[in-house]
VEXTIDO-320400 format. One record per residue (C-alpha): x, y, z. Coordinates in pm, whole numbers, plus 50000, padded with zeros to 5 digits. Layout:
// residues N
XYZ;...
// end
This chain:
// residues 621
690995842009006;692405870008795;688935883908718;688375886809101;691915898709129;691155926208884;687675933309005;688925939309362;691505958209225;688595978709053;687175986309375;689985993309585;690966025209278;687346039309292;687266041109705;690796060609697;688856085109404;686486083509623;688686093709962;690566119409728;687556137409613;685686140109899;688916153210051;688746180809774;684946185109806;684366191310168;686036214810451;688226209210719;685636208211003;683516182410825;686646159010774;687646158911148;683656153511254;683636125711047;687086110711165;685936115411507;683206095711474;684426066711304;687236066811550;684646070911857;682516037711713;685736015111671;686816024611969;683416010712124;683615981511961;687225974312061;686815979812437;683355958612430;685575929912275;688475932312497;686725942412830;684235915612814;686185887212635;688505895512921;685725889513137;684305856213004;687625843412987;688635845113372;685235827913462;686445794613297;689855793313370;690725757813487;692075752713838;694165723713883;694955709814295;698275713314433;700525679014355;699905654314579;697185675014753;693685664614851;691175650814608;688415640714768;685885668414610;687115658914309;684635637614189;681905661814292;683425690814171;684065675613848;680545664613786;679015698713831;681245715413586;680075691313367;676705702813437;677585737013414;680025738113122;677435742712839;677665763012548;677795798812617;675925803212286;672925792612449;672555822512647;674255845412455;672275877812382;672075892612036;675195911511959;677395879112119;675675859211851;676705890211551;679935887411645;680695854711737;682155869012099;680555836212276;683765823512151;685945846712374;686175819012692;686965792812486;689565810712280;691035825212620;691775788312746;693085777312390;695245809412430;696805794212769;697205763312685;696575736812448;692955723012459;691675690312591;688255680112571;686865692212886;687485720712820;685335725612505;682335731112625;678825706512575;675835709812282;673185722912361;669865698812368;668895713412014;672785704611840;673225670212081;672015638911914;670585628112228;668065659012180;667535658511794;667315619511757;664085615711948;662145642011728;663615626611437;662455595611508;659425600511598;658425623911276;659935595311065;658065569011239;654965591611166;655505591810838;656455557410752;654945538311034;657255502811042;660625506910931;659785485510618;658045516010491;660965537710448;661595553610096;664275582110013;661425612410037;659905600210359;663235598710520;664075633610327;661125651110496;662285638410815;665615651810821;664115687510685;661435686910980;664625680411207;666255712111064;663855730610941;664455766611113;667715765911026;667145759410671;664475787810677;667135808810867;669615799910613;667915804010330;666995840810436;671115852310513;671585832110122;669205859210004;671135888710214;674585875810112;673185874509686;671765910509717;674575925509900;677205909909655;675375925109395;675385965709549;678745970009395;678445959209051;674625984309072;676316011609206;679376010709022;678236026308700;676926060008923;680106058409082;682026061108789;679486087108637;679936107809027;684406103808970;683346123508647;681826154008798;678126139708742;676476149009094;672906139209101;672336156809444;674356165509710;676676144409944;676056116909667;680026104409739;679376098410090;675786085809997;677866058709809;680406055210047;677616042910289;676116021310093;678986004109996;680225995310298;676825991510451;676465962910169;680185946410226;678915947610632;675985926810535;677395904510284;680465896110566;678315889010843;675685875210668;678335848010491;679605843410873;676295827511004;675265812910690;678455791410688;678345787411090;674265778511071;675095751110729;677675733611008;674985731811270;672395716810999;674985692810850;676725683011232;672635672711332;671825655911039;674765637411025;674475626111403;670935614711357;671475590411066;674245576711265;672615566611551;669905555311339;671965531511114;674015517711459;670675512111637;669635494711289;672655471611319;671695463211661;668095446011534;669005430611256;667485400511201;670175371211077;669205365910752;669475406010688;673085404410844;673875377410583;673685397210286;675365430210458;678715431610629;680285448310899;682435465210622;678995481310416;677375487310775;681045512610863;680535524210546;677115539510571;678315558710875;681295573610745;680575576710372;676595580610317;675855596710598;678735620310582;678135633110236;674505638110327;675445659510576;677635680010419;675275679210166;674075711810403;676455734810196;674725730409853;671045724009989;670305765709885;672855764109580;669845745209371;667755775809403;669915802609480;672035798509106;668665809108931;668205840309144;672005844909080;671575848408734;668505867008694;669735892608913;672745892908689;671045896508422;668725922808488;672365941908606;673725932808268;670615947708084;670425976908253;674295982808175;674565969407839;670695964707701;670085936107431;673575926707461;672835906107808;670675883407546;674125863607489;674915860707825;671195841207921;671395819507596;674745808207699;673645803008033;670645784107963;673375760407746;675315754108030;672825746408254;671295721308020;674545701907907;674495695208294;671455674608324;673175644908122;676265644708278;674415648808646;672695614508488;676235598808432;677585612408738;675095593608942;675945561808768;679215564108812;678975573009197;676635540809242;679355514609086;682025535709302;680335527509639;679585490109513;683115489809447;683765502009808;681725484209967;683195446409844;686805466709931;686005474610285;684475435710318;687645417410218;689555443210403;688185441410711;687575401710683;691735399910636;692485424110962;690045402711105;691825367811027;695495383911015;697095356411248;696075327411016;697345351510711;700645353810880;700775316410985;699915306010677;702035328110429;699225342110275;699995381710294;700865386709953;697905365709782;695395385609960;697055416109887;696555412609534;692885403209575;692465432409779;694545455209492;692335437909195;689095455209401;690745487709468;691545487309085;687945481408982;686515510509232;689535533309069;688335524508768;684845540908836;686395569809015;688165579608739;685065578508489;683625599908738;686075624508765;686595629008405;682635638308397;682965663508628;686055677408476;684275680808149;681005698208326;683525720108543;686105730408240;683755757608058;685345796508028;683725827808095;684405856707880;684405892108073;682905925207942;684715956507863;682325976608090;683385980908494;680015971408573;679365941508359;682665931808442;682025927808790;678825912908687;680325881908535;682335880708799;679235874909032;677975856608786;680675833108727;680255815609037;676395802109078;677695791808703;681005773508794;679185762509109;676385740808961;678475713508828;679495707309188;676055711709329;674485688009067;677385664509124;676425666109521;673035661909450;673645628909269;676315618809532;673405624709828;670685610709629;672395577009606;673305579809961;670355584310093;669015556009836;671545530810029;670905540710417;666735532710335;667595500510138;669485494010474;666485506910676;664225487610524;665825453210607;664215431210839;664465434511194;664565401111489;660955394311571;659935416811862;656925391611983;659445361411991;659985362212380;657205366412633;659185390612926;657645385513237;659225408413548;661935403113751;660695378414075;657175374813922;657475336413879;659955310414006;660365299213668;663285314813503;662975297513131;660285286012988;659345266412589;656755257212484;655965237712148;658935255111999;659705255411615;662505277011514;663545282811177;666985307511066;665665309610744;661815310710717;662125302810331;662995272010397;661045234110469;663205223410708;662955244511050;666265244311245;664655234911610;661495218411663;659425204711950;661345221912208;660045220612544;662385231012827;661335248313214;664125260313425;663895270113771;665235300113954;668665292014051;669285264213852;672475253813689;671655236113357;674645222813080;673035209112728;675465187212546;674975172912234;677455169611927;678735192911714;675825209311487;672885191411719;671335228911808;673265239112142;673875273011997;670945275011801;668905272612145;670575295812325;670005319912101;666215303112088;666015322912455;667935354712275;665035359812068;667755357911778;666125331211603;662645333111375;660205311511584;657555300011375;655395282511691;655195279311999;656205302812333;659205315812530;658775330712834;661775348112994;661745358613365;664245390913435;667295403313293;669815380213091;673155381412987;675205365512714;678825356712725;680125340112375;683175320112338;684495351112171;684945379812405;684315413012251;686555436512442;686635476612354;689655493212323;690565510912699;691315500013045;690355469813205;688365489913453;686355507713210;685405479213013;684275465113345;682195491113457;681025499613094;679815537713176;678255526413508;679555544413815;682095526414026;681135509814389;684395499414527;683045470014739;681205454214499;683495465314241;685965441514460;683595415414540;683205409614122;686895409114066;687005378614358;683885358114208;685675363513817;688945352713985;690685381813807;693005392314081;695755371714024;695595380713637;695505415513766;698765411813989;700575397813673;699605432913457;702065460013529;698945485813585;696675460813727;693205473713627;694695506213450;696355482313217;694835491112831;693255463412658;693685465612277;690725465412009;691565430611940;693035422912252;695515393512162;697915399812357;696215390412659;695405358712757;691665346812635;690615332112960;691645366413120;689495386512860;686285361912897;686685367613283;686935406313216;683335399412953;681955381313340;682695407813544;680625431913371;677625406813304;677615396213656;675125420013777;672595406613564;670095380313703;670035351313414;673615338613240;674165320812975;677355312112862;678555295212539;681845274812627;684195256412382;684915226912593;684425198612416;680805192712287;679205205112612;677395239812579;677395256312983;674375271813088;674375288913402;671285304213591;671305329713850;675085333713955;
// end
């Protein structure tokens, strides 16, 4: 900091020699031409900003109807400003993108009030996941064919092909930032030579007025969209192996879910595919340190000849002595995420079993297990953060000469930046290394069920000669000679004792379990309600209509047939009332109903009832 301190304090004496000379150098008439048109181009600039931010900003305003006024548009009006309110930087033209003044609307609302989320406006196609994640897919289902086939370079390619304008684009405003970081420390040795009375020709101050700013002009704006573009990259990549990992978690095949938890699938989400995102920032600092330095160099030989041979021996050490410890660094960050990963398992399998904890006076017992984990992944944390401290804690000796001074200053950073970017590097390559061992996990069987269309045949369920097997490893197949035909409309209940199959064969006619022989045929749509409601966290009403659009009469009509109404009269908001993640403290039969209502509009049910040793199986409500 103090060599950037003093550098910038370097600069800011040789622009007031340079004001004060030119002052001295040049007549009255030329000073007040020049003022006046420095003065004429801000003020441009200013009224462009103000007049059309002014603009932009009174098109968006919100309008909210009069209390207890009439609402009846509302719905309508509502859905087509969310059709509207897209991104102005889709359509903004080229000087809007410069200067970021697509941002004027948005800032003009936050400056009236505070912002909600309607009033940020949508991605575009390119940024929204729902855009990117198809061409993603399909490039990395070119590539690897089944998802068995993954590896860490196939999937790399992928996520470049997803990005890969913006890494181009990038890479080219990384090159404009380097070069116009390194005008000043070029020009500073002329300068100093022109503050001596050295002209090489004339107007050679305001010659290297220009350029100077000219340079700082590009290097700000340029450093602007370079850091604005990196967010885009690392905001799409991110969203893409998201989606891809929770659509992964969806086909899992049971004996894949046995060896990975809920708590390892969370954490491939928010760790892995976080750091590979922001893995964005450093993607150009592997390349960009070695143009860094030879540029520096060739500054430092021009300025100081032979000497400069010190500086690129002790540069080449550095960089070497960071190859080992970029080694250990990756080992390190490997036992860390085991670590976290058995952490987040017991953790989330307490939260998950918290009553029986509490009943049973266990808090403090699993507290310690859960402190003996978190001991063993600080353990490996701090390993790893000693290595980086040791690749991070290496001085940089400054010149005596202005311009090799700012030099090293330059130069300092691609060199106090690589132990950072190597330590990324290993951080995203082990990342990466966990989402495809994840990927490559077996998926359910996608030939287990025979669909036939809704009304196509009277027969609703169909077996065949069934053998079903959870594990196919072993002998012994779970289900066997299974034959079973239900009608349309029938009402069927299996019963059986506990651990004779009654799960196992509903989820036989899930398509859950291997089949080894036989056939299932499945006639329309079905829907599953376990003994175990799964209830998201929001009103009762939404998790009814999960994101389908609300019909009052039959809306009504499902509340009668779930006999939810008088549960509803008892809630103090009715179907407003918000239903906790885990949802205990509501009544179980109430939640199951709530799990009915929104399966009722499918044409096959199946429910899985603890009553007893029967299993309920109910066809076409």
């Amino acid at each position: 900091m103090e060599l950037v301190d003093s550098s910038n304090h370097g600069m800011s004496i040789l622009f007031s020699h340079y004001y004060s000379s030119l002052m001295y150098s040049v007549s009255l008439p030329v000073q007040n031409l020049v003022s006046d048109i420095v003065s004429v181009v801000s003020g441009l600039f200013f009224c462009y900003v103000g007049f059309f931010g002014k603009n932009e900003g009174e098109d968006t305003l919100l309008e909210e109807p009069l209390l207890n006024g009439d609402s009846s548009n509302e719905a309508e009006s509502n859905k087509s400003k969310g059709d509207e309110n897209v991104t102005p930087y889709l359509n903004a033209g080229f000087f809007s993108i410069l200067t970021f003044s697509w941002m004027g609307p948005l800032i003009t609302i936050g400056n009236k009030k505070t912002l909600d989320l309607e009033d940020v406006p949508q991605l575009g196609p390119s940024d929204s996941v729902f855009g990117a994640f198809p061409n993603f897919k399909n490039k990395l289902e070119a590539e690897c064919g089944t998802s068995n086939g993954v590896t860490t370079l196939k999937l790399t390619k992928a996520l470049i092909f997803l990005v890969w304008k913006e890494v181009l684009l990038t890479a080219f405003l990384a090159i404009m930032n380097t070069l116009a970081s390194y005008v000043g420390p070029y020009f500073i040795d002329t300068s100093v030579q022109y503050l001596n009375g050295r002209r090489s020709y004339k107007n050679e101050g305001y010659v290297l007025v220009s350029v100077f700013f000219a340079a700082k002009l590009v290097e700000c704006l340029a450093q602007r969209h370079w850091t604005f573009r990196l967010q885009q990259v690392g905001i799409r990549v991110r969203s893409v192996l998201i989606l891809m990992i929770y659509n992964k978690g969806l086909t899992l095949s049971c004996q894949s879910k046995q060896g990975h938890t809920s708590g390892e699938i969370i954490n491939f989400m928010t760790v892995d595919a976080d750091r590979i995102g922001d893995f964005s920032w450093y993607m150009h600092e592997t390349w960009m340190v070695l143009v860094q330095i030879v540029i520096a160099l060739l500054i430092l030989y021009r300025n100081v000849g032979l000497a400069s041979i010190a500086a690129l021996v002790a540069t080449v050490f550095v960089m070497l002595a960071n190859v080992p410890l970029g080694k250990l660094q990756k080992k390190f960050q490997g036992k860390i995420m085991e670590s976290k990963d058995k952490r987040m398992k017991a953790t989330s399998e307490i939260l998950r079993n918290m009553m029986i904890l509490k009943l049973q006076g266990w808090e403090m017992k699993f507290l310690a297990k859960i402190m003996e984990i978190r001991k063993t992944e600080a353990g490996w944390l701090i390993k790893y953060v000693y290595t980086s401290a040791m690749t991070e804690g290496i001085p940089l000796e400054s010149g005596k000469i202005l311009s090799a001074f700012a030099t090293f200053r330059i130069l300092q950073e691609p060199i106090y930046s690589l132990p950072e970017t190597i330590s990324m590097v290993t951080q995203t390559k082990v990342s990466l290394d966990r989402i495809v061992s994840f990927l490559c996990l077996d998926d359910l069987q996608s030939d287990v069920i025979e669909r036939l269309p809704r009304g196509s045949s009277d027969i609703a369920i169909e077996i065949i000669d069934g053998k079903f097997c959870w594990d196919l490893s072993s002998s012994s197949a779970t289900l066997e000679d299974i034959n079973l035909k239900v009608q349309q409309g029938m009402r069927v209940a299996v019963c059986g004792t506990v651990g004779s199959g009654k799960s196992s064969l509903l989820s036989c006619i899930l398509g859950e379990v291997p089949k080894i022989s036989g056939t299932v045929k499945l006639c329309g749509t079905k829907a599953y309600v376990v003994q175990s409601p799964w209830i998201q966290s929001g009103k009762i009403e939404e998790n009814i209509l999960f994101g389908r659009e609300m019909e009052r009469e039959k809306y009504e009509k499902v509340l009668e047939a779930c006999s939810l109404k008088k549960d509803l009269e008892i809630l103090p908001f009715g179907d407003q009332t918000v239903i906790g993640c885990s949802g205990r403290s509501h009544d179980p039969t109430c939640l199951r109903n709530v799990c009915w209502d929104f399966w009722i509009q499918k044409q096959l049910y199946m429910l899985l009832i603890k009553w007893s040793s029967y299993l309920l199986l109910i066809l076409s409500w």
